[in-house]
C-alpha positions in Angstrom: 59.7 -13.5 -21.8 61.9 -14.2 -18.9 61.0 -15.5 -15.5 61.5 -12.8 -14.1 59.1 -11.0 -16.1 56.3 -13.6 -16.1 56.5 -13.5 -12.3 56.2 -10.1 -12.1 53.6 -10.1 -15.0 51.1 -12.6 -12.4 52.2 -11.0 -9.6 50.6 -7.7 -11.1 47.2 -9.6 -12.2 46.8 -11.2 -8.4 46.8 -7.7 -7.2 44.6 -6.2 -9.6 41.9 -9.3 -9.0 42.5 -8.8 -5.5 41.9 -5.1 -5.1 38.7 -6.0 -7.5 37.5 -8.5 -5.1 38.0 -6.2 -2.3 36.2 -3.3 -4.3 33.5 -5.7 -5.1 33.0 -6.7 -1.2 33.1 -2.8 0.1 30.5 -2.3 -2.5 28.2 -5.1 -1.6 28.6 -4.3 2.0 28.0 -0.5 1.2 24.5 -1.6 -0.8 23.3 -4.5 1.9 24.3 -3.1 5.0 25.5 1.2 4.9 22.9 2.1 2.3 20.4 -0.2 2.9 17.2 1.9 2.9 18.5 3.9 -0.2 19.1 0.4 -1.6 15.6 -0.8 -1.0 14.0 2.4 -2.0 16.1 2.4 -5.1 14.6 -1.8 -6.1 10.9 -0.4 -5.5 11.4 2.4 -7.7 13.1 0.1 -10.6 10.0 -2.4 -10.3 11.6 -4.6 -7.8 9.8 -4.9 -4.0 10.8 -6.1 -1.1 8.7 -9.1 0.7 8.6 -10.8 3.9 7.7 -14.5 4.3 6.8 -16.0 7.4 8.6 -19.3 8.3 6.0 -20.7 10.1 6.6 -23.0 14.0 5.7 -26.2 14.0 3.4 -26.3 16.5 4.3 -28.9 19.6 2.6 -32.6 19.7 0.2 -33.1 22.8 1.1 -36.9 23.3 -0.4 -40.0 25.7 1.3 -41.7 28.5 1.8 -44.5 25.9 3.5 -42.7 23.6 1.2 -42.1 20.7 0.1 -38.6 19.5 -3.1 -37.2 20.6 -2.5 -34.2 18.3 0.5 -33.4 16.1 0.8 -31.4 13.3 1.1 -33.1 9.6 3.1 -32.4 6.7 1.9 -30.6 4.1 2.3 -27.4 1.6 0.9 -24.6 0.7 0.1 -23.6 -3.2 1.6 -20.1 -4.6 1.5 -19.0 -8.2 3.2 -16.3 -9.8 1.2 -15.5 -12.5 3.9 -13.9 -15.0 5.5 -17.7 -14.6 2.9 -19.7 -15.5 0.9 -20.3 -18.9 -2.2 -18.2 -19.0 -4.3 -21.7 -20.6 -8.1 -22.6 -19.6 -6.1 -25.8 -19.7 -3.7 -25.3 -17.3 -6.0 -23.6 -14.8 -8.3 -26.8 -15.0 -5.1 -29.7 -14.5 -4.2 -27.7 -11.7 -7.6 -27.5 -10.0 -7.9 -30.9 -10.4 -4.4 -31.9 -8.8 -5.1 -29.2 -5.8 -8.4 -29.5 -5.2 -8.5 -25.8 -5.6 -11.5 -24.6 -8.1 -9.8 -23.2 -11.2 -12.3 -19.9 -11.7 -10.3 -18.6 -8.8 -6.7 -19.1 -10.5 -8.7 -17.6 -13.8 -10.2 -14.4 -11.9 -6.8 -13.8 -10.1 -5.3 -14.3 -13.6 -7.7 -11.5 -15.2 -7.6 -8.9 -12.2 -4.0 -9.1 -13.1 -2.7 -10.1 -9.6 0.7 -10.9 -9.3 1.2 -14.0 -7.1 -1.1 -15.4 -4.6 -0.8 -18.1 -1.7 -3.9 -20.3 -0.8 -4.5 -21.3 2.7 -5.7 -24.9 1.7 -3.3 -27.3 3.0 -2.2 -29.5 0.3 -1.5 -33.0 1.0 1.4 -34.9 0.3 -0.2 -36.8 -2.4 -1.9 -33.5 -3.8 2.1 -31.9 -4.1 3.0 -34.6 -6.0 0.3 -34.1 -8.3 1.2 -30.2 -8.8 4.7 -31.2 -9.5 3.6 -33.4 -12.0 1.3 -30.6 -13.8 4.1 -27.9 -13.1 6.6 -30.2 -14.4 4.1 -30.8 -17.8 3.1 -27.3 -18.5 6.8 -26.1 -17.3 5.1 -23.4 -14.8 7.5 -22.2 -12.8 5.7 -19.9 -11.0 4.0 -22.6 -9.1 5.4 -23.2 -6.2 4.9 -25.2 -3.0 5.3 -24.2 0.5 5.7 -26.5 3.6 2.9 -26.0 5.6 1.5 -28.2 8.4 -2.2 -29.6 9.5 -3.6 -30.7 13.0 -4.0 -34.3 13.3 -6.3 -35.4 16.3 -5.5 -39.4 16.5 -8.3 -40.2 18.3 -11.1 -37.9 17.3 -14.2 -37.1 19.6 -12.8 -40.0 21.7 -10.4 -37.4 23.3 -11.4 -34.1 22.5 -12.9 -32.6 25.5 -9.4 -32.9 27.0 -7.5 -32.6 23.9 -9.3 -30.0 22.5 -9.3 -28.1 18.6 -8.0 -25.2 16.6 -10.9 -24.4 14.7 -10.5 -21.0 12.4 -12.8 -18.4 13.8 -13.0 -19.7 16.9 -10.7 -19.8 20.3 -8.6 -22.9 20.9 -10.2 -25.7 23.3 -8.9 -28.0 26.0 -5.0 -28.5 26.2 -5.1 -27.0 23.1 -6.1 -23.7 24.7 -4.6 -24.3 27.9 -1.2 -24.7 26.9 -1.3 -22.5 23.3 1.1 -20.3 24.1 3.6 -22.9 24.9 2.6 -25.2 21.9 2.6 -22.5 19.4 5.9 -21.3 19.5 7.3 -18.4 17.5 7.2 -17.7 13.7 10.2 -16.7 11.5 10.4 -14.3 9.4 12.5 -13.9 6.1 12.7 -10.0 4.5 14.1 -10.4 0.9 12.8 -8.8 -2.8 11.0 -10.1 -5.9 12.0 -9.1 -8.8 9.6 -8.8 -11.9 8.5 -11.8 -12.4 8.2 -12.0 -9.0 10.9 -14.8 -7.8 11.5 -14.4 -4.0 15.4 -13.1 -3.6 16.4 -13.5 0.5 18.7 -11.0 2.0 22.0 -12.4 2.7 22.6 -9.8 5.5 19.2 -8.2 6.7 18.3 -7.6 11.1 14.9 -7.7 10.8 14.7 -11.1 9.8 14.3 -13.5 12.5 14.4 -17.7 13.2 11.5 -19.7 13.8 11.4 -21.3 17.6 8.8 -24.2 17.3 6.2 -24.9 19.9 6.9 -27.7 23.0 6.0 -31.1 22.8 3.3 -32.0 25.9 3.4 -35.2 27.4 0.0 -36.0 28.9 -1.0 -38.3 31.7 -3.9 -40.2 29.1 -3.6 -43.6 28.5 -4.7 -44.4 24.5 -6.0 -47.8 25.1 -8.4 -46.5 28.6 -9.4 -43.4 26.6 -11.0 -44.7 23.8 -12.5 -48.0 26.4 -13.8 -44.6 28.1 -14.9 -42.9 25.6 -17.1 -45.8 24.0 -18.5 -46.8 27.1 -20.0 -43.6 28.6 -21.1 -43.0 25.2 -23.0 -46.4 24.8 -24.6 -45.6 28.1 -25.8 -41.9 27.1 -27.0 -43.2 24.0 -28.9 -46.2 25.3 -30.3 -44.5 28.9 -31.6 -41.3 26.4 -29.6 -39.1 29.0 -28.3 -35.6 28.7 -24.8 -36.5 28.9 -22.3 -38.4 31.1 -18.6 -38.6 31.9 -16.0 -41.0 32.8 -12.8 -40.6 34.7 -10.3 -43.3 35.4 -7.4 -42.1 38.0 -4.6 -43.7 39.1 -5.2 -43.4 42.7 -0.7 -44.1 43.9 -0.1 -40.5 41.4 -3.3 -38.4 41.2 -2.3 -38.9 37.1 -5.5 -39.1 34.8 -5.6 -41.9 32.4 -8.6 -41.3 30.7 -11.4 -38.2 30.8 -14.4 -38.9 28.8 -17.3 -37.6 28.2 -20.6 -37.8 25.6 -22.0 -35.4 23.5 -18.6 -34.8 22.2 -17.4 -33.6 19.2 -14.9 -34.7 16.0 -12.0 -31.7 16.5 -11.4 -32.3 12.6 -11.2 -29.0 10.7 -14.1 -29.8 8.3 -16.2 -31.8 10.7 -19.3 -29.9 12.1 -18.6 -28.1 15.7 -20.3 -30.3 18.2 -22.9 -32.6 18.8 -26.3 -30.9 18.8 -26.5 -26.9 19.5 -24.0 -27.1 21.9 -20.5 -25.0 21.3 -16.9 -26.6 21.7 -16.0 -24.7 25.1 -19.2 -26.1 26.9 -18.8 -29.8 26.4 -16.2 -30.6 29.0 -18.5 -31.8 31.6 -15.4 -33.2 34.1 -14.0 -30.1 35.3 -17.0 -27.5 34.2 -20.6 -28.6 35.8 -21.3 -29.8 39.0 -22.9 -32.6 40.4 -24.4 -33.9 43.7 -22.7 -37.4 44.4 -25.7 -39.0 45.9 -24.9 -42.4 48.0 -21.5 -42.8 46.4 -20.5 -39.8 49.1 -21.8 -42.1 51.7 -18.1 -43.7 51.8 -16.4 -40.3 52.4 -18.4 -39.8 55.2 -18.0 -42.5 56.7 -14.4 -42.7 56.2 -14.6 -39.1 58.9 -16.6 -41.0 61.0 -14.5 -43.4 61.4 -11.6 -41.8 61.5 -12.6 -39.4 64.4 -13.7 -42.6 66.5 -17.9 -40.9 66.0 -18.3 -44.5 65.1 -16.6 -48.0 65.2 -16.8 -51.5 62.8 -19.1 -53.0 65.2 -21.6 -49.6 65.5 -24.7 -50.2 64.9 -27.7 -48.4 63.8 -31.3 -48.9 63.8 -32.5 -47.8 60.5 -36.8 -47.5 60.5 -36.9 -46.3 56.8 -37.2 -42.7 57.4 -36.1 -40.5 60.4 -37.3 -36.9 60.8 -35.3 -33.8 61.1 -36.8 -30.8 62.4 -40.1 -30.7 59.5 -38.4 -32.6 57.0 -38.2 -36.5 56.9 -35.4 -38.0 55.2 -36.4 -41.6 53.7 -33.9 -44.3 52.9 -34.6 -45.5 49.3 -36.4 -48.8 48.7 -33.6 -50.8 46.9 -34.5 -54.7 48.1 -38.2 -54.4 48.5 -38.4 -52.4 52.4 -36.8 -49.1 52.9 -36.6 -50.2 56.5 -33.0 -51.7 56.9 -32.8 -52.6 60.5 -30.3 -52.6 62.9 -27.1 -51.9 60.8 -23.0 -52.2 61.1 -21.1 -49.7 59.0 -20.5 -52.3 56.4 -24.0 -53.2 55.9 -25.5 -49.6 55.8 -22.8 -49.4 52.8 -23.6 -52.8 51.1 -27.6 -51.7 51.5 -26.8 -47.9 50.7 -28.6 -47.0 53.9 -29.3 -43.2 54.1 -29.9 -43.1 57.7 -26.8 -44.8 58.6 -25.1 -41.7 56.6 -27.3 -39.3 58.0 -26.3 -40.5 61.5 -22.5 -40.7 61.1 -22.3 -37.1 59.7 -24.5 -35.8 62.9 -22.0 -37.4 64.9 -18.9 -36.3 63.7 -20.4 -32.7 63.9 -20.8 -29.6 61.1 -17.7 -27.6 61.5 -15.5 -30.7 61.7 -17.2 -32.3 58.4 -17.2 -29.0 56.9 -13.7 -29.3 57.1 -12.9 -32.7 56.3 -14.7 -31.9 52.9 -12.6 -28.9 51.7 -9.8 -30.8 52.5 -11.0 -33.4 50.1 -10.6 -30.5 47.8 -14.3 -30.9 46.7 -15.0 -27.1 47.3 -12.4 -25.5 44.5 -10.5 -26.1 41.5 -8.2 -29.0 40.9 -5.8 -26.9 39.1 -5.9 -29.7 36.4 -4.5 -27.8 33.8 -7.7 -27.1 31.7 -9.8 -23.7 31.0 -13.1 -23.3 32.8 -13.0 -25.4 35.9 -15.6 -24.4 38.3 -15.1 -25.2 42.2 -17.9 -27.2 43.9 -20.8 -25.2 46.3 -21.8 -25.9 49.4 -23.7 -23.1 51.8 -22.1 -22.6 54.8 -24.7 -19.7 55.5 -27.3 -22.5 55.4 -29.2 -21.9 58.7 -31.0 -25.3 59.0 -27.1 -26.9 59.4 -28.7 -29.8 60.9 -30.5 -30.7 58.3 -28.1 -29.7 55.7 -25.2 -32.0 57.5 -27.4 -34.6 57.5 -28.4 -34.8 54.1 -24.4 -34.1 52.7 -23.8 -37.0 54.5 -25.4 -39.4 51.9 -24.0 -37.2 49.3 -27.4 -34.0 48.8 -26.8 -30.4 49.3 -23.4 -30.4 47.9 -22.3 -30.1 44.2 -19.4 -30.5 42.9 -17.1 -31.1 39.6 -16.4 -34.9 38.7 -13.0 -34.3 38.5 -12.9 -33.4 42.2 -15.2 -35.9 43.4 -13.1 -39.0 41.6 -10.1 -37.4 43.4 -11.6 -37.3 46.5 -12.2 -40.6 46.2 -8.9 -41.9 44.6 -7.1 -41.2 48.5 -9.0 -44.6 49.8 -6.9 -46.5 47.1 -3.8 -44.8 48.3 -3.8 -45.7 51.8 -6.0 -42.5 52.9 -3.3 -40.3 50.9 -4.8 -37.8 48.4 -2.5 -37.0 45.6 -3.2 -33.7 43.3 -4.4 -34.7 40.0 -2.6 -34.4 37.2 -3.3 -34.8 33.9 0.1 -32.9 32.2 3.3 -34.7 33.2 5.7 -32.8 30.6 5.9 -29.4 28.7 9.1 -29.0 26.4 11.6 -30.1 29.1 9.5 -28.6 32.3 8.6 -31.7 34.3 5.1 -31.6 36.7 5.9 -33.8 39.1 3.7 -36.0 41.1 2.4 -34.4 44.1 0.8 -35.2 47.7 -2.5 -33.1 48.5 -2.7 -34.1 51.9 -3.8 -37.3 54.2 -7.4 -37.4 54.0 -7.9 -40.4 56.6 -5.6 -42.9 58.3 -4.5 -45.6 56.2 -6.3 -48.4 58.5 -9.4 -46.4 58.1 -9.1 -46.3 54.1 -8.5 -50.3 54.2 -11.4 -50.6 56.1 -13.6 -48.6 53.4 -12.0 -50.6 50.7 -13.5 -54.1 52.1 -16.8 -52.1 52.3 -16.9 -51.2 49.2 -15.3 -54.6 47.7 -18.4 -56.1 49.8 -21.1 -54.0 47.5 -20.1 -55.8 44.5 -18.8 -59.2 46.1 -21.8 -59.7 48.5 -25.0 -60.7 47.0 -26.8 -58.3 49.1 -24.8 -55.7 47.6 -26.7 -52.9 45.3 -23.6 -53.5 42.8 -23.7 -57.0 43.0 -24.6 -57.8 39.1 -21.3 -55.9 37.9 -18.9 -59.1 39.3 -15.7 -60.1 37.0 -15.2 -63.4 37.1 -11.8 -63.7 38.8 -11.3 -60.9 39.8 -12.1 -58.2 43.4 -13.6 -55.4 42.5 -14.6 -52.7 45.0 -16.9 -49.9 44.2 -20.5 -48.4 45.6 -23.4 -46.9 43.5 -25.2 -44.0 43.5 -28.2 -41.8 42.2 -28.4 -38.3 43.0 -31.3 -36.0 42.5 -30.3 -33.0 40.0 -29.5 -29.9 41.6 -30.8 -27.9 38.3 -34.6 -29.1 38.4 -36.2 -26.4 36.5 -36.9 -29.0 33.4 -38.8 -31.6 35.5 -36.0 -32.9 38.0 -34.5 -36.4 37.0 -31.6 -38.2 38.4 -28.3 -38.9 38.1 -26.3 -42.4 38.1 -23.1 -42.9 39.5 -20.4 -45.7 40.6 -17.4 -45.0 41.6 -15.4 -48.1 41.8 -11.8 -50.1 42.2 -9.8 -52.2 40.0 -8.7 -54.5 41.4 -9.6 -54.0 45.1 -6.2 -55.0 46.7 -3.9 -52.7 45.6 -5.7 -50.5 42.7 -4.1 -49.1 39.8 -7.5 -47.2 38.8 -10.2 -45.4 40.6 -13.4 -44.7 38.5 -15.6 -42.3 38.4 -18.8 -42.8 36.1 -21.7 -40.4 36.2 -25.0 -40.7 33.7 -26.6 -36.9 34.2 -30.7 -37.5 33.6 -31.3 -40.9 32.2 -34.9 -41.1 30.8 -35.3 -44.4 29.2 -36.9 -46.0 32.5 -33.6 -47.0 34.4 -31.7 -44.6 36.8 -30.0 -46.3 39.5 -26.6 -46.4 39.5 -26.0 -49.8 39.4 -27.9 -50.6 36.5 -27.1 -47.2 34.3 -23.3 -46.4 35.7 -22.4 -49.8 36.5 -21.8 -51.1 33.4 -20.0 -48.7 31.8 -17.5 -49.0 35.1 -17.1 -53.0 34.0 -15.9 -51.8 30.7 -13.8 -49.6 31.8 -13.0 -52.0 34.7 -11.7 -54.8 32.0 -9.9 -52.2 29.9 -7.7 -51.4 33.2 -7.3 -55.0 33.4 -5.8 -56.2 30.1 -4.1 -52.7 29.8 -1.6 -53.8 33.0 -2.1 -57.2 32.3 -3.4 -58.1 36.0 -3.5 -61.6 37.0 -6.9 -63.0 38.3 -7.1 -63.3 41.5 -7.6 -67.0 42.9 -9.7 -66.3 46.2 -12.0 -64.4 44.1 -12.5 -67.3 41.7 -13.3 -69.4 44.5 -15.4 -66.6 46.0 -17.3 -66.3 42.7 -18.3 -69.9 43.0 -19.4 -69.9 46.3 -21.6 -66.7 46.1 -19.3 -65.0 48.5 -21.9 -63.2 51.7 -20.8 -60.4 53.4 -18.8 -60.3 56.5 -21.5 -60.3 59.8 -19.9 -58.2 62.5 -21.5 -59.2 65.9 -22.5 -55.9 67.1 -21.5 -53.8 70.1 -23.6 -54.3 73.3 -25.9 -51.6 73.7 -27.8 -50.0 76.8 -31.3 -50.8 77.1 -33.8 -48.4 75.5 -34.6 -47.0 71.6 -31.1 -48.4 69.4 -31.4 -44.9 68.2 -33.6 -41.5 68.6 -34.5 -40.6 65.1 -35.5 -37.4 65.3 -33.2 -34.7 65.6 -33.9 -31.0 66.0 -32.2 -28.8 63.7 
């Protein structure tokens, strides 16, 4: 054959394989795409059916300040069997149970209904796939097959669950978990494609109503690991040992309003096969912090007078007369017998606080007046929610229709006849740290790439006057007349002030409840916190001895965490027994140093 010829010869075949190729492509597109419910109709009628998989999201990590996870989500599979693939053996039924974990009556029953595939919602573990493979791989089943899947890993357990939260099945999603599930969840794929007979899973090259998974946002919290789990063991200890109903523990950083830790006991272990709480109690009620309300007792005795001071009512040289009880209108308030004589004596501000004198509190909120403390306190924010982020946050209460208001102002101002969340109270203290600043708490710093950015509340006092408070309260733990005076660090200021508060809810025989709220270190604090023991009833409920020690724990986790030097002067101070500061006092007119009974 000539050249010619050949070339004309190949150039004929090109053009027939072409054209071919080009027939071939019209037709496909004609099937896939033109004809595409005719097409599908056609497969169901020939024994061939269409199927839709979900491609599941992996669901975003909620991680610490520190950069560990608090929850993230696991690999592992999911089992699927297609029984016309896989031997129909006793044997093989039982070597698969036993890799899976998965009883074998239910592959045999699905085997003898005459099911054609099934997927189980058991997540299989890594180590668990490898044993499948091995059996499919044996038996040569290849309708066995193994889908990734995922599973919720909690790091920390019941340590950090009441903020955390769980995804339990049956039941709705709890603390950041349920707060932020829309954004942690993202969006499931899905996949439309046929099986054919034996069931094999065939994807559509070209098909619309498939869709692309979007997974869920990563949450950066404000939680530091290291101070939740110091948290989280401590209030526990103390619940445990006091025989109390339950107690929390916040820890704050005063300069940001962040939340380092949130703790609180009963709690519960958010693991899928662990039981739902402690005791009777359900997952959505054990979050204490931002969902029951407290009275602060004498801790509240700072905030007032911070007001006081601030408004000039009283100076650092004031002094009041404290008998041991004063009467208002028909009631008689009492100061509470902490060193042996309820009667304190004349007073400065710095001693009433040392000595937790209620009268002295009584006094200073009378004197700055009702409508002016009423609104000192909702600026403190202690009257609504936070806005921390979390489901279920109750505001605090206080009656404004209350028509003894003398009464009632006096009492608030050694921390009765107001209630409110911990949360709120621990912020409302955190401003004294800060300079008299109040930032808004914040416990979520970052959600996907949405930054919460720190953020001023208000000033609450001026900074002098918050300085002032803070060498009050350093002198509670410092001075040996101090209630808080056992809960020293060696080397180290501390300031804080106790507290015990009568319950608000007395209908199962009253109680108390221990607080401290305290400082570390006193000069310039990276924590504020907030401890509070609700109804201790193994003898012991003042706040010093109940709260307090779980605050020193907590105390010397905030310590090593930022590695904080000792402090020198308080060395030496701890050697000498350190006394309080004695103010000489103002001079005062002749006559009574201060009429104690005040009409309401």
């Amino acid at each position: 054959m000539s050249p010619a010829a050949e070339f004309d010869r190949n150039r004929l075949i090109a053009y027939g394989l072409g054209a071919l190729f080009v027939v071939a492509a019209l037709t496909q597109a004609k099937v896939q795409v033109l004809d595409r419910g005719e097409t599908l109709e056609r497969a169901r009628k020939r024994q061939r059916f269409t199927l839709t998989r979900t491609e599941y999201a992996r669901r975003g990590a909620i991680m610490s300040a520190d950069g560990k996870p608090l929850a993230q989500d696991e690999d592992a599979y999911q089992l699927g069997i297609t029984f016309a693939r896989v031997p129909r053996s006793e044997a093989f039924f039982m070597d698969l149970a036993r890799a899976s974990g998965i009883p074998a009556s239910e592959f045999e029953q699905l085997a003898l209904r005459g099911a054609t595939s099934q997927v189980w919602p058991k997540a299989i573990t890594p180590e668990e796939a490898r044993a499948i493979a091995d059996v499919k791989t044996e038996w040569r089943a290849d309708g066995v097959s193994l889908a990734r899947a995922s599973k919720r890993d909690y790091r920390l357990g019941e340590a950090a669950s009441a903020v955390v939260g769980a995804i339990r099945d049956g039941a709705p999603p709890t603390g950041l978990e349920g707060a932020l599930a829309v954004d942690l969840a993202g969006k499931n794929g899905l996949t439309v494609g046929l099986t054919d007979r034996a069931g094999a899973f065939l994807p559509m090259r070209i098909d619309q109503s498939s869709s692309a998974k979007h997974d869920g946002l990563d949450v950066l919290t404000t939680i530091e690991s290291s101070l939740q789990e110091v948290a989280a063991a401590a209030i526990r200890e103390a619940v445990e040992a006091n025989k109390a109903d339950n107690g929390v523990a916040i820890v704050m950083d005063p300069s940001t309003g962040d939340v380092l830790a949130m703790a609180n006991w009963p709690s519960f272990d958010p693991s899928p096969k662990a039981n739902v709480a402690r005791g009777d109690q359900p997952v959505s009620d054990l979050n204490p912090v931002v969902k029951e309300r407290f009275e602060p007792g004498s801790t509240f005795k700072i905030l007032t007078l911070a007001r006081a001071l601030d408004r000039g009512k009283v100076t650092a040289t004031t002094t009041i007369y404290c008998p041991g009880q004063i009467s208002i209108g028909k009631k008689v308030i009492h100061c509470d017998n902490h060193h042996g004589n309820r009667a304190h004596g004349s007073v400065t501000p710095e001693m009433a606080i040392v000595k937790s004198c209620n009268i002295s509190a009584a006094n200073w909120a009378l004197r700055v007046g009702y409508g002016d403390f009423v609104d000192y306190i909702k600026s403190l924010g202690l009257l609504r929610p936070t806005g921390i982020g979390l489901r279920g946050e109750v505001k605090g209460q206080f009656r404004e229709d209350e028509p003894a208001k003398q009464l009632q102002l006096a009492t608030v101002g050694f921390g009765q006849s107001i209630a409110t969340t911990p949360l709120a109270l621990c912020s409302a203290f955190s401003m004294l740290g800060n300079g008299g600043m109040r930032m808004q708490p914040r416990l979520i710093q970052k959600v996907g790439s949405r930054v919460n950015a720190v953020r001023e509340a208000g000033r609450a006092v001026k900074q002098e006057t918050a300085a002032r408070l803070m060498s009050y309260m350093e002198a509670v733990i410092e001075s040996d007349a101090g209630t808080g005076h056992a809960l020293r660090i060696p080397g180290f200021r501390l300031a804080g002030k106790t507290g015990t508060a009568q319950r608000i809810n007395r209908n199962d025989g009253g109680g108390y409840v221990s607080n401290f709220v305290g400082f570390v270190p006193a000069q310039q604090p990276r924590a504020v916190v907030l401890v509070m023991v609700n109804h201790p009833k193994a003898g012991q409920y003042y706040g010093a001895s109940v709260a307090g020690p779980v605050f020193v724990k907590i105390a010397k986790g905030v310590l090593a965490r930022y590695q904080i030097a000792p402090d020198s002067d308080a060395t030496k101070d701890a050697q000498a027994k350190r006394t309080p500061v004695i103010v000489r006092p103002e001079r005062r007119q002749a006559g009574p140093e201060l009429e104690v009974t005040v009409r309401a």
